[in-house]
VEXKOL-585907 format. One line per field, with one value per residue (C-alpha): residue number from 1; x, y, z; residue in one letter. Coordinates in nm, 4 decimals, always signed. Layout:
VEXKOL-585907
dodo (NUM;...)
c1 (X;...)
c2 (Y;...)
c3 (Z;...)
pavex (A;...)
END
This chain:
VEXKOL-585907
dodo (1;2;3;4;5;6;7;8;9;10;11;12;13;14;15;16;17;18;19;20;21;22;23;24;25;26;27;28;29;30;31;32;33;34;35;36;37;38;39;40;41;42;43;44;45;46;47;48;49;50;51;52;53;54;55;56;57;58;59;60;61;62;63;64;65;66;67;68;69;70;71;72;73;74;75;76;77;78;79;80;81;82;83;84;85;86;87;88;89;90;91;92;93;94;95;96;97;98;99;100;101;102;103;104;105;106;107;108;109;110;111;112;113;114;115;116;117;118;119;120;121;122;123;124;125;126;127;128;129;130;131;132;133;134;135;136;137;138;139;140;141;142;143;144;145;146;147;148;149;150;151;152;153;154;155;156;157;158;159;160;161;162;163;164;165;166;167;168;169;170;171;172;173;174;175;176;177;178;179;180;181;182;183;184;185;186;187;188;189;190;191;192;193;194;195;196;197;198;199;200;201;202;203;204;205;206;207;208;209;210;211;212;213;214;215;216;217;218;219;220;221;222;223;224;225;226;227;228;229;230;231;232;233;234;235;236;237;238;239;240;241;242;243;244;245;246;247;248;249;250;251;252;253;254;255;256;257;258;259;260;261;262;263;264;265;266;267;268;269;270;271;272;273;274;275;276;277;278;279;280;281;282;283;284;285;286;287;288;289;290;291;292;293;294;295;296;297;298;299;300;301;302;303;304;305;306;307;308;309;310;311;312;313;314;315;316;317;318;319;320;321;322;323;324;325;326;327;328;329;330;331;332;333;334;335;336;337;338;339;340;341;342;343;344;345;346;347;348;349;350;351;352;353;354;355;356;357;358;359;360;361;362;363;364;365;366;367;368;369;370;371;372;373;374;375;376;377;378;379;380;381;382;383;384;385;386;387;388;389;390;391;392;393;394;395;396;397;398;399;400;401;402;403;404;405;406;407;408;409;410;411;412;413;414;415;416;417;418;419;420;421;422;423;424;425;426;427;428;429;430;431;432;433;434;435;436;437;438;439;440;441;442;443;444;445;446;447;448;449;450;451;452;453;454;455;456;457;458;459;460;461;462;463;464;465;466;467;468;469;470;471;472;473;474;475;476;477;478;479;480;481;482;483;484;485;486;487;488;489;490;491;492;493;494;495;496;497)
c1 (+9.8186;+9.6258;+9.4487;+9.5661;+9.6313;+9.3268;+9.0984;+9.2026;+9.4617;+9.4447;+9.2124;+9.4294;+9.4130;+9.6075;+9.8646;+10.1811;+10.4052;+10.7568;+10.7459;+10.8561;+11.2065;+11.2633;+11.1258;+11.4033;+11.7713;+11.8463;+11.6727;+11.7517;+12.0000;+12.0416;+11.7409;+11.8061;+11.7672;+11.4399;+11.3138;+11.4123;+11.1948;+10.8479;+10.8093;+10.5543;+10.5118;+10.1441;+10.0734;+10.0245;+9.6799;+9.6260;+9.8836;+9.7017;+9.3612;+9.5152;+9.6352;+9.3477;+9.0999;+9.3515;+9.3285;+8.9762;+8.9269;+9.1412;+8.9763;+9.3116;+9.2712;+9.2925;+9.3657;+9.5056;+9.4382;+9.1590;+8.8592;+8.5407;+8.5995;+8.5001;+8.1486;+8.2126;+8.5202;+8.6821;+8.4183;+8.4891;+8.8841;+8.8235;+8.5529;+8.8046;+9.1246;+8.8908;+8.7497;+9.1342;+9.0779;+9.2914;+9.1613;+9.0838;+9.0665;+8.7791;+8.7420;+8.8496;+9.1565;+9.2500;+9.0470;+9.3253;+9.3559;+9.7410;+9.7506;+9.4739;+9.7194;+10.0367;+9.8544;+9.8079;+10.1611;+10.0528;+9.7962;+10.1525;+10.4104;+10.6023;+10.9272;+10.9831;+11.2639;+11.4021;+11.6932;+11.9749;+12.0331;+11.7852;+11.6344;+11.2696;+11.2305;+11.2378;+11.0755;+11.3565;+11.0797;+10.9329;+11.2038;+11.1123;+11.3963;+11.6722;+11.9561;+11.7642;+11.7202;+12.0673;+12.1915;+11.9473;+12.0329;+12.4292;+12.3938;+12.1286;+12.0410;+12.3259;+12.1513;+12.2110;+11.8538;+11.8016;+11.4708;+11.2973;+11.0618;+10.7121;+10.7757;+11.0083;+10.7141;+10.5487;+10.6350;+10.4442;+10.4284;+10.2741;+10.1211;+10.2670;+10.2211;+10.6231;+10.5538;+10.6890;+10.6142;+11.0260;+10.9645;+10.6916;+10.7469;+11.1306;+11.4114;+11.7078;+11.9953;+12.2515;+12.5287;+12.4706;+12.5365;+12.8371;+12.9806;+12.9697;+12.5927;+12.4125;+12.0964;+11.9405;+12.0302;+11.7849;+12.0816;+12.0519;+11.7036;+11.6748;+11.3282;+11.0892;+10.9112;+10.6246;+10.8152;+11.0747;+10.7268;+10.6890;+10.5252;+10.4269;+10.1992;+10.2243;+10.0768;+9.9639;+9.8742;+9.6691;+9.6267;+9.3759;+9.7034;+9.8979;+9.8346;+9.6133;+9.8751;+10.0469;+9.7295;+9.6466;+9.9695;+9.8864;+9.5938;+9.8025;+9.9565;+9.6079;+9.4197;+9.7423;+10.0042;+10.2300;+10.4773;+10.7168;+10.9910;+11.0152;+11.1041;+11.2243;+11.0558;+11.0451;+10.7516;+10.7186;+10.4471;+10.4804;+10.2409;+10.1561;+9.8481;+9.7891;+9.6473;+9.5442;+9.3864;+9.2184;+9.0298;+8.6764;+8.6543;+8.4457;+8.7020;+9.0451;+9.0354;+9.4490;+9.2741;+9.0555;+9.0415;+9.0594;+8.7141;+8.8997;+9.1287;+8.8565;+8.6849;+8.9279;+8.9869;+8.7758;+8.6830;+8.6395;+8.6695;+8.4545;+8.6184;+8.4823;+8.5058;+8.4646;+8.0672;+8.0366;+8.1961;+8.2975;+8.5096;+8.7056;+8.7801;+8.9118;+9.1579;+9.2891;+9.3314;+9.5535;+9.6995;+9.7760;+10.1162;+10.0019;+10.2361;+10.5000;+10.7552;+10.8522;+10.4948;+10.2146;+9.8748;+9.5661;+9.2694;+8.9244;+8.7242;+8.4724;+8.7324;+8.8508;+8.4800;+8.5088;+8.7764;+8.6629;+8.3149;+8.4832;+8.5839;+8.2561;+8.0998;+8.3316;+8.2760;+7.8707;+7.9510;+7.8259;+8.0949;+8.3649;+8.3958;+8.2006;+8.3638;+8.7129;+8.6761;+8.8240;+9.0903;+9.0971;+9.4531;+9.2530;+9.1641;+9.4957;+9.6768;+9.4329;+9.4558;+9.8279;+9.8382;+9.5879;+9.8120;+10.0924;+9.9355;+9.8354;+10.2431;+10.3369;+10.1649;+10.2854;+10.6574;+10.6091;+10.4853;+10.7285;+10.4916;+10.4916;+10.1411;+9.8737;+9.4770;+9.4297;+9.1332;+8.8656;+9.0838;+9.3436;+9.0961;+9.1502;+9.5364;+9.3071;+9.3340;+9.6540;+9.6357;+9.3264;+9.4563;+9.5020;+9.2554;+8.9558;+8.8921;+8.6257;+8.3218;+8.3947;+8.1265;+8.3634;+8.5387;+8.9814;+9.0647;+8.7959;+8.9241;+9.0153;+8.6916;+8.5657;+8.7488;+8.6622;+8.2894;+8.2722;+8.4595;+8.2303;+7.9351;+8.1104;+8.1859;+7.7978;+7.7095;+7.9255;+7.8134;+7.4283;+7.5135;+7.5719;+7.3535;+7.1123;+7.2097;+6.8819;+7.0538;+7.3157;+7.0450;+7.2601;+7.6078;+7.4183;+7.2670;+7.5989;+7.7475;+7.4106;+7.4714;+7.8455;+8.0820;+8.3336;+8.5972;+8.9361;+9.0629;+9.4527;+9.6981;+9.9167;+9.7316;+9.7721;+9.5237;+9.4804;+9.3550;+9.1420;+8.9189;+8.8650;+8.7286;+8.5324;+8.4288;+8.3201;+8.0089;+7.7299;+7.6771;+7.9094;+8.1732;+7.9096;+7.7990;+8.1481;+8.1617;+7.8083;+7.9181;+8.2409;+8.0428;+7.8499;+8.1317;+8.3506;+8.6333;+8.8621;+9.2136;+9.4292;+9.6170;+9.4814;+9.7097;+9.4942;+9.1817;+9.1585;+9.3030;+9.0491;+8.7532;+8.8815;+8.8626;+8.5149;+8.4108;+8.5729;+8.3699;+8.0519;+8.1408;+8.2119;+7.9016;+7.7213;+7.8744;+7.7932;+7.4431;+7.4553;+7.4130;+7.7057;+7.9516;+8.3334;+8.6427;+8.9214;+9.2476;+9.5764;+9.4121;+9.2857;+8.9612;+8.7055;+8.3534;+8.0740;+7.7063)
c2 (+14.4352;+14.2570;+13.9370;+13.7845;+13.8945;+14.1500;+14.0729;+14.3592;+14.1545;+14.1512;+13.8674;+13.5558;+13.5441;+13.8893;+13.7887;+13.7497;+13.4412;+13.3023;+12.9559;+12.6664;+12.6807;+12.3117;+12.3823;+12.6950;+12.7135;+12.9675;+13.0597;+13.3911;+13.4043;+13.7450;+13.9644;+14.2062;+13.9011;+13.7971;+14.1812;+14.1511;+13.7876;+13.9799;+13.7424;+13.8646;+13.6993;+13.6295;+13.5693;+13.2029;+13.1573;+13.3432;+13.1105;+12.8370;+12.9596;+13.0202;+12.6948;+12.5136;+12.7447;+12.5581;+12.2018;+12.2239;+12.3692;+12.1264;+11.8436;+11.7397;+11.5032;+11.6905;+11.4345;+11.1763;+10.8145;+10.9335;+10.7224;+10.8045;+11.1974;+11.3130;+11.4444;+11.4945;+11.6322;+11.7221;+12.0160;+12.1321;+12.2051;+12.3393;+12.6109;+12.6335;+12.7031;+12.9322;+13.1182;+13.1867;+13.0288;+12.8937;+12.5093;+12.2615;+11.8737;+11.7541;+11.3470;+11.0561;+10.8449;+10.6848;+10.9263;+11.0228;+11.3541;+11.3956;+11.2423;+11.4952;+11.7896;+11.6981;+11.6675;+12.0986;+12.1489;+11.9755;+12.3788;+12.5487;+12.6974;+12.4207;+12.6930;+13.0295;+13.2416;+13.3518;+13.5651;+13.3016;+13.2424;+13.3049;+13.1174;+13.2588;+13.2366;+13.5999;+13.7169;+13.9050;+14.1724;+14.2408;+14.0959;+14.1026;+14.0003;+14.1917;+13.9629;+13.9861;+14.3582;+14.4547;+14.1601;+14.3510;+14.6761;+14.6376;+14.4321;+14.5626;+14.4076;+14.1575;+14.0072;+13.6143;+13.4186;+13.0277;+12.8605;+12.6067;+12.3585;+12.3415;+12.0403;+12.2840;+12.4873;+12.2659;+12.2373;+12.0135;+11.9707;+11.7282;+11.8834;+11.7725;+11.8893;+11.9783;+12.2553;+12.5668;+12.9102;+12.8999;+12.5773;+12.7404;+13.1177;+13.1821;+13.2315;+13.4125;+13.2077;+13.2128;+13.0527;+13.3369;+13.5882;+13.3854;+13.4864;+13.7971;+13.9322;+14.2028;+14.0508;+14.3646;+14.2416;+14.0335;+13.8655;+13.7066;+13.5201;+13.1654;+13.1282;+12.8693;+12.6613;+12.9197;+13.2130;+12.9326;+12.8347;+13.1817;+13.2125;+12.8254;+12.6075;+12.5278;+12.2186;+12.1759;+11.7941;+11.7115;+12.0966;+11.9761;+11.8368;+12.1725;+12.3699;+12.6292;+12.8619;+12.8009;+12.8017;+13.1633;+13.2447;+13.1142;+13.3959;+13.6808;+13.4427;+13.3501;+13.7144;+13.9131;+13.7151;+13.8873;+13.7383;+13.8876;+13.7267;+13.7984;+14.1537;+14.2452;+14.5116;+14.3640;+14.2438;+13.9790;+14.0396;+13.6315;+13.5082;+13.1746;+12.9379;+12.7739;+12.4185;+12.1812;+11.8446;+11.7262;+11.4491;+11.5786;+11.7158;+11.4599;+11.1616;+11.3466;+11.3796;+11.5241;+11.8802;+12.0967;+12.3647;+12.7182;+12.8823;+13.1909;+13.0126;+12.7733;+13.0890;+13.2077;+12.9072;+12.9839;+12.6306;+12.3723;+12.0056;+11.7228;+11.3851;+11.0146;+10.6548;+10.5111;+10.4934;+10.1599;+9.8362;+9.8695;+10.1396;+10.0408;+9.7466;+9.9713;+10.1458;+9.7944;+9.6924;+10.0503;+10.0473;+9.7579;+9.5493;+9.2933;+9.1936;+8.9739;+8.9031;+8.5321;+8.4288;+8.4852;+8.5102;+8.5406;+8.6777;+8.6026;+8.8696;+8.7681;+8.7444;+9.1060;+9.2103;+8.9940;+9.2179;+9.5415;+9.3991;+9.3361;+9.6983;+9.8366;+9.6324;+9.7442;+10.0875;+9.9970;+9.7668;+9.8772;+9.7193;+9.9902;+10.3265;+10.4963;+10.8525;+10.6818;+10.5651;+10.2334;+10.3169;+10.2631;+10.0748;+9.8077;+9.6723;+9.7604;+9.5572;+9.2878;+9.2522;+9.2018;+8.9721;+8.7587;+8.7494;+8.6996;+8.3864;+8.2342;+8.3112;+8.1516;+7.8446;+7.8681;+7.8788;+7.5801;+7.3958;+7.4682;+7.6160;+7.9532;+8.0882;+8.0479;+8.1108;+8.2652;+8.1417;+8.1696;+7.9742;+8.2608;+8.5017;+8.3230;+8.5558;+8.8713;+8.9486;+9.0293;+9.3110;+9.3878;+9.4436;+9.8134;+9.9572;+9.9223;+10.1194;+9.9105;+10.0862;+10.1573;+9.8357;+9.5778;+9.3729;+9.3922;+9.1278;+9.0864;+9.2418;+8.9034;+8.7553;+9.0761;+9.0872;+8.6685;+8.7132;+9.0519;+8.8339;+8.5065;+8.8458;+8.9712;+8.6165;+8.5462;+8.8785;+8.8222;+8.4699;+8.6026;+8.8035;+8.5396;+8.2157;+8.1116;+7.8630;+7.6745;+7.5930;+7.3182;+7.1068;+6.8198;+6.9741;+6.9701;+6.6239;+6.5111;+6.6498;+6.5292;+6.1494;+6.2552;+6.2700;+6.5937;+6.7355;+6.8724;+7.1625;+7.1427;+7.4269;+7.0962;+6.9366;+6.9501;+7.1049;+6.7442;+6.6725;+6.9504;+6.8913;+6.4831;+6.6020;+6.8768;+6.6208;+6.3209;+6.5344;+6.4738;+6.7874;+6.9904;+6.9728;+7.0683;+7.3550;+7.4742;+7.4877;+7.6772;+7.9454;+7.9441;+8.0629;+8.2442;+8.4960;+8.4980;+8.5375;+8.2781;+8.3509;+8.4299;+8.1398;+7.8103;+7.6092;+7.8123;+7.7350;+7.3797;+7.6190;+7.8462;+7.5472;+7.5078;+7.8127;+7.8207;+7.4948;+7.6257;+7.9892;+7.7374;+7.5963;+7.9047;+8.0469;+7.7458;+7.7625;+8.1445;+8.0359;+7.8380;+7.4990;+7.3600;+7.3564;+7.4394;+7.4028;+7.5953;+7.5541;+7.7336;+7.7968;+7.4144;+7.4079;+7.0855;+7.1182;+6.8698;+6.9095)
c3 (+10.7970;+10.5409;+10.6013;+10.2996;+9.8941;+9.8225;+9.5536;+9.2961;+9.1286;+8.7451;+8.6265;+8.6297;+8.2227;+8.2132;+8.4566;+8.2817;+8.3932;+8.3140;+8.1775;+8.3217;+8.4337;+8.3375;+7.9648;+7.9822;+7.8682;+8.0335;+8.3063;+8.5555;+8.7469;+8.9014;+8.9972;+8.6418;+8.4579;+8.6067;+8.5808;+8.1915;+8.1713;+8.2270;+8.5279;+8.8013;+9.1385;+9.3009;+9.6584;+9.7103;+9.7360;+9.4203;+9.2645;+9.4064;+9.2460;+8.8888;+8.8782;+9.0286;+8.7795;+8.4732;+8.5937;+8.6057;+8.2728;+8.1603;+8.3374;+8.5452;+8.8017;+9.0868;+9.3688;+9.1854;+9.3884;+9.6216;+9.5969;+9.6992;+9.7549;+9.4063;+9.5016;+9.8654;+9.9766;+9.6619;+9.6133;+9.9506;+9.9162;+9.5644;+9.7105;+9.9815;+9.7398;+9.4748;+9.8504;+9.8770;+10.2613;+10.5169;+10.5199;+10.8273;+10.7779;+11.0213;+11.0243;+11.1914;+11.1875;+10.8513;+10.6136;+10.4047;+10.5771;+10.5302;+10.2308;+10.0384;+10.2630;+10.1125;+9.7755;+9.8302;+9.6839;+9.3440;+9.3455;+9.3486;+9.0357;+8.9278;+9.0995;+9.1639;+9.2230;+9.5760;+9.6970;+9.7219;+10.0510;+10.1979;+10.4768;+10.4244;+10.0292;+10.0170;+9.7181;+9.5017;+9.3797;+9.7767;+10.0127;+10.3640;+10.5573;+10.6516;+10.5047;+10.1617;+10.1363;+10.2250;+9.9367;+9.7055;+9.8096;+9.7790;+9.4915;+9.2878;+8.9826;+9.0457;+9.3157;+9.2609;+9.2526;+9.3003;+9.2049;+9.4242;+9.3756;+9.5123;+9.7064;+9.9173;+9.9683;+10.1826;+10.5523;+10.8232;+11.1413;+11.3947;+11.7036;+12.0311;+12.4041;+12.3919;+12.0705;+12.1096;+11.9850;+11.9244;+11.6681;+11.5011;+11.4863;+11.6010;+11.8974;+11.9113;+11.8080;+12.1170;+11.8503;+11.6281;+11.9180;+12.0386;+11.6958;+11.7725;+11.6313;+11.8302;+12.0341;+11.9085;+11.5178;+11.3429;+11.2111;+11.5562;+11.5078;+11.4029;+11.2085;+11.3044;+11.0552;+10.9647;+10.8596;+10.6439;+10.5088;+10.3635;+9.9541;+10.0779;+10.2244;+10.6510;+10.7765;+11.1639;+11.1960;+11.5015;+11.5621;+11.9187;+11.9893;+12.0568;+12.3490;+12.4012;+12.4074;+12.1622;+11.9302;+12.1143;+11.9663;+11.6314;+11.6144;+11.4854;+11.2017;+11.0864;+11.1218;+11.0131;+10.8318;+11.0434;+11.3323;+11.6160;+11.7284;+12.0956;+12.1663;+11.8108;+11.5851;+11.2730;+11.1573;+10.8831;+10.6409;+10.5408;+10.2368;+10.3589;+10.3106;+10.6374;+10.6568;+10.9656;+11.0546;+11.3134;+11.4429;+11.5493;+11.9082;+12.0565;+12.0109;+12.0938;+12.4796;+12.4577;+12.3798;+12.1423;+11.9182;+12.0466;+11.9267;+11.8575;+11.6558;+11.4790;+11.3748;+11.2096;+10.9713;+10.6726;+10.4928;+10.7449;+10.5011;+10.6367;+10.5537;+10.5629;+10.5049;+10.1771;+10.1120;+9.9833;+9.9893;+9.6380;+9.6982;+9.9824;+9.7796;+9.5110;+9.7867;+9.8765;+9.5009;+9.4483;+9.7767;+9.9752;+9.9006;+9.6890;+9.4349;+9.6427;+9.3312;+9.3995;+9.4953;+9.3163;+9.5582;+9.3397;+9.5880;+9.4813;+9.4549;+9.7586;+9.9611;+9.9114;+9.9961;+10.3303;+10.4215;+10.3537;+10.5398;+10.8676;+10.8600;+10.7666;+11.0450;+11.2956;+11.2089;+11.2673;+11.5931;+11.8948;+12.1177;+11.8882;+11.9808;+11.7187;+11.7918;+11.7693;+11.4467;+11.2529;+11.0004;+10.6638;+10.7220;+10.8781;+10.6037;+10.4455;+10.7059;+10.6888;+10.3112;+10.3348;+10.6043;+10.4748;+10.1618;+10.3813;+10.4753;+10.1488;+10.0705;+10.3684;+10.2381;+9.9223;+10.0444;+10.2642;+9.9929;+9.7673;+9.5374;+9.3002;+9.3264;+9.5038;+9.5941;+9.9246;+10.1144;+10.3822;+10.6256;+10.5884;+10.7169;+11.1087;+11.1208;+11.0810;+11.4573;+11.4588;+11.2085;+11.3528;+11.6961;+11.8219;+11.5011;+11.7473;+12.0716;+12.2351;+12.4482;+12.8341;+12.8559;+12.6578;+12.9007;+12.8597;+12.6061;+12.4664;+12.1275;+11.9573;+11.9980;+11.8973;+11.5925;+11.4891;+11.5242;+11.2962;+11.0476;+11.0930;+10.9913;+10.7242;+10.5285;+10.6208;+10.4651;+10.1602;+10.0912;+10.1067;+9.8353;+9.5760;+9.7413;+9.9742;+10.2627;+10.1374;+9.8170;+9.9947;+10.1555;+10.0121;+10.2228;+10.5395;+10.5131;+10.4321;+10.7776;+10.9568;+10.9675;+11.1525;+10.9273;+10.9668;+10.6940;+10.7885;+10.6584;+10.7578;+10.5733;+10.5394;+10.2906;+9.9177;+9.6626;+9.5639;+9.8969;+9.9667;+9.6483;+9.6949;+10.0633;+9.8991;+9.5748;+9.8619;+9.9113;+9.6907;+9.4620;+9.6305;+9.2771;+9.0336;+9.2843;+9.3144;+8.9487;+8.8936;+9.1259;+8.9939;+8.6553;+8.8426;+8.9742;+8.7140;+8.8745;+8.7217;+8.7342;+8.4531;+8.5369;+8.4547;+8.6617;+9.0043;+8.8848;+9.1246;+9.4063;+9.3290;+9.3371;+9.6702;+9.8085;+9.6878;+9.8324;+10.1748;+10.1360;+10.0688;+10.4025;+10.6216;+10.4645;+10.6503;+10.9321;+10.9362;+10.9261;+11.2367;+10.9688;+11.0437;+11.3135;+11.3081;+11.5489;+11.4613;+11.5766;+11.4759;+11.1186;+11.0854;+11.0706;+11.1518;+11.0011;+11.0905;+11.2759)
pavex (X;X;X;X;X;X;X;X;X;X;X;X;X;X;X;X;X;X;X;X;X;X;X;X;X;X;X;X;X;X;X;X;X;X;X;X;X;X;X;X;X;X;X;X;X;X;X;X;X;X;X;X;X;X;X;X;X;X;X;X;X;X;X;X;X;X;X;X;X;X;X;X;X;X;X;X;X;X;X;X;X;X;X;X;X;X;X;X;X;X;X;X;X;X;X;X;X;X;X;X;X;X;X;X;X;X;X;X;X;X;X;X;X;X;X;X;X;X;X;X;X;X;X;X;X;X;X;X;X;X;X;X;X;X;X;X;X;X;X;X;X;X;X;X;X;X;X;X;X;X;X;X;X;X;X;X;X;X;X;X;X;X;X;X;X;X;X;X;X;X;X;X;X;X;X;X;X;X;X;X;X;X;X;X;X;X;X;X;X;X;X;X;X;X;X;X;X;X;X;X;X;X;X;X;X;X;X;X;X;X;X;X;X;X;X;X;X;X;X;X;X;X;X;X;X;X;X;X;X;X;X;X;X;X;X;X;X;X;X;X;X;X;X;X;X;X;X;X;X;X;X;X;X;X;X;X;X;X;X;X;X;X;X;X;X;X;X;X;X;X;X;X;X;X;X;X;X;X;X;X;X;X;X;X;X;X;X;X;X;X;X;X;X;X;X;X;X;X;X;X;X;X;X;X;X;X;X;X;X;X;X;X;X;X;X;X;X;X;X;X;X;X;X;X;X;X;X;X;X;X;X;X;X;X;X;X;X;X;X;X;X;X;X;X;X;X;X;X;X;X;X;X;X;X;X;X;X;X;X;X;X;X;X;X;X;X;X;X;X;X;X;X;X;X;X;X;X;X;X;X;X;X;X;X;X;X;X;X;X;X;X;X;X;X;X;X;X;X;X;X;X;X;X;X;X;X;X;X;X;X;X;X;X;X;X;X;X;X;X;X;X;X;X;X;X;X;X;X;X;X;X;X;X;X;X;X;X;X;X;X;X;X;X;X;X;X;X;X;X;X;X;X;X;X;X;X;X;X;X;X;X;X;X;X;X;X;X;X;X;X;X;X;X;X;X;X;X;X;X;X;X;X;X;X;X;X;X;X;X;X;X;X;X;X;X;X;X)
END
């Protein structure tokens, strides 16, 4: 059989296709009709290339919401879709690897028709399975067709250890025989998820996951587009694009990747983190659950650069598994629950909005917890203190960006003849900014880097919150610098020398 569509198709510009059904009155409904439209079917990946080749000309996003991929991996699954290749996913955990895979379908015909009834999406002009050429051949022309969408065209699967070769390729239906079918009738089979992913897109998550032999068993799929369902003859010429993802092969220790089976994947697609700060903080910004409804939490902006830090240092950390990876829903999670906090506030005080601030940041562990896999070295529970000390690095490396410790000479002299400020989550904005304004310099400061940010928030009534939270960065910045010293204590904290 064929590997896939051969290349002596008609250049896609010649290639005759129906119109939209949804722009349609009346679109076919029997297989004469659909003759009489002038519609002509393409092999998927073809279809995939034509309507790649008219997004681009068009300049069409073509991964709407991914940041960061746009000269990297974007290239990579376009070459791979243009190549007409079966496509891997290679990266670690929380790289968007699913995500960009599920995005495939947006490649495909808006529908297309199939023999109704079918359980394979037969195509009515080459039908491949027995029901649909004995409905075609007793009804003709009459020959009722349904059109699905492409979101029906994509199928996925996660790879377990408890797989079968009956989940992906087939069985024989034992209910169907009980009803009186022949064992030797393909009436008989029940069709796994890759042949009801025929004229689609299959999707093998994990694929180290599966067992070897059930990837062996994958090889004929991949080098012939062609399955047997136990002892049966028929064979199934299916038209499939076949997509994977995997973590690479030195972190998953549950299996690997079949060399036979890897070389026969034609565009393997390297992912990765987000390449610099500023994007990660763009991901949180477009995905992380921000908007609350009944209270309004305005983050500063160097605050959601502290969080994306402490992920970007844990990624760099030598106690973290470096092979394992640290998600990109770390700092998700971390966004949100820091949120969550400055909410939580809020409620108690009976306010409406509110500023988040550094002192939120000490509730990180918990959404932090489980996203590292520390080093066979790292003593057991050690991941909290782990997790505090990349966040006292990250604030430090965030405040060195906008000042110099140097500058608050006057804030450490203050704390050097003994007296301490406490930061309790009790107190009220009011109180917080007398404490901060008690130290000589310390409100005009506030106010210069204030200006010097521009970050106000849109609403006015924040703006002494927001003072606040910048007086308490000003502090953790000090602190970061070993200036002053700070006990914390179920999120109050106690600064002094």
């Amino acid at each position: 059989m064929v590997l896939s569509a051969p290349c002596d198709y008609p250049d896609v510009h010649y290639i005759r296709t129906l119109k939209a059904p949804e722009a349609m009155q009346d679109q076919p409904k029997t297989l004469g009709e659909l003759r009489e439209s002038g519609y002509e079917s393409l092999p998927v990946k073809l279809e995939m290339r034509r309507n790649l080749i008219r997004m681009l000309r068009s300049g069409e996003p073509l991964f709407p919401g991914m940041v960061g991929y746009d000269e990297t991996v974007v290239p990579q699954i376009v070459n791979g879709i243009l190549s007409q290749h079966d496509m891997l996913f290679l990266g670690l955990r929380g790289q968007g690897k699913t995500r960009m895979l599920r995005m495939l379908s947006r490649f495909l015909d808006d529908r297309i028709p199939v023999v109704q009834g079918s359980e394979i999406n037969d195509d009515p002009f080459a039908p491949i399975s027995r029901y649909a050429k004995d409905v075609i051949a007793s009804q003709g022309d009459a020959t009722p067709i349904e059109w699905i969408g492409r979101e029906a065209r994509y199928h996925e699967k996660l790879a377990t250890p408890d797989v079968t070769i009956s989940d992906l390729i087939g069985e024989i239906d034992l209910i169907k025989h009980a009803e009186g079918r022949h064992l030797s009738s393909e009436d008989v089979l029940h069709f796994g998820l890759i042949p009801r992913s025929h004229r689609g897109i299959f999707c093998m998550n994990e694929l180290p996951d599966l067992s070897p032999k059930i990837q062996v068993g994958m090889f004929n799929v991949l080098e012939e587009r062609d399955i047997q369902v136990r002892g049966f003859t028929i064979r199934l010429p299916l038209d499939l694009c076949l997509v994977f993802s995997a973590n690479p092969e030195d972190y998953t220790n549950r299996g690997r990747i079949v060399t036979p089976l890897k070389d026969r994947i034609g565009t393997v697609v390297r992912t990765h983190y987000p390449v610099t700060r500023e994007q990660g903080v763009q991901i949180l910004n477009e995905q992380a659950w921000a908007n609350r409804g009944d209270v309004n939490v305005f983050v500063p902006p160097f605050l959601q650069h502290v969080v994306e830090e402490v992920s970007r240092l844990a990624r760099s950390s030598p106690h973290v598994n470096h092979a394992s990876g640290v998600s990109v829903r770390m700092s998700l999670t971390n966004y949100e629950n820091m949120i969550s906090n400055a909410e939580r506030r809020a409620i108690l005080h009976g306010q409406t909005e509110t500023v988040a601030s550094v002192g939120d940041l000490h509730w990180l562990t918990s959404s932090s917890r489980g996203k590292l896999e520390l080093t066979l070295a790292e003593e057991s529970g050690e991941e909290d203190l782990l997790i505090r000390r990349i966040v006292e690095e990250a604030v430090k490396n965030v405040f060195d960006e906008h000042m110099s410790a140097k500058r608050f000479g006057n804030v450490t002299e203050y704390f050097s003849s003994g007296k301490k400020l406490k930061i309790d989550p009790d107190s009220t904005t009011e109180e917080h900014y007398d404490s901060l304004c008690a130290i000589p310099g310390l409100q005009r400061q506030i106010e210069e880097l204030a200006q010097q940010l521009q970050s106000d928030p849109t609403t006015p009534s924040l703006l002494p919150e927001y003072h606040v939270s910048l007086g308490h960065f000003i502090l953790d910045g000090l602190y970061a610098h070993n200036r002053l010293s700070k006990k914390t204590r179920v999120g109050t904290a106690v600064y002094g020398q």
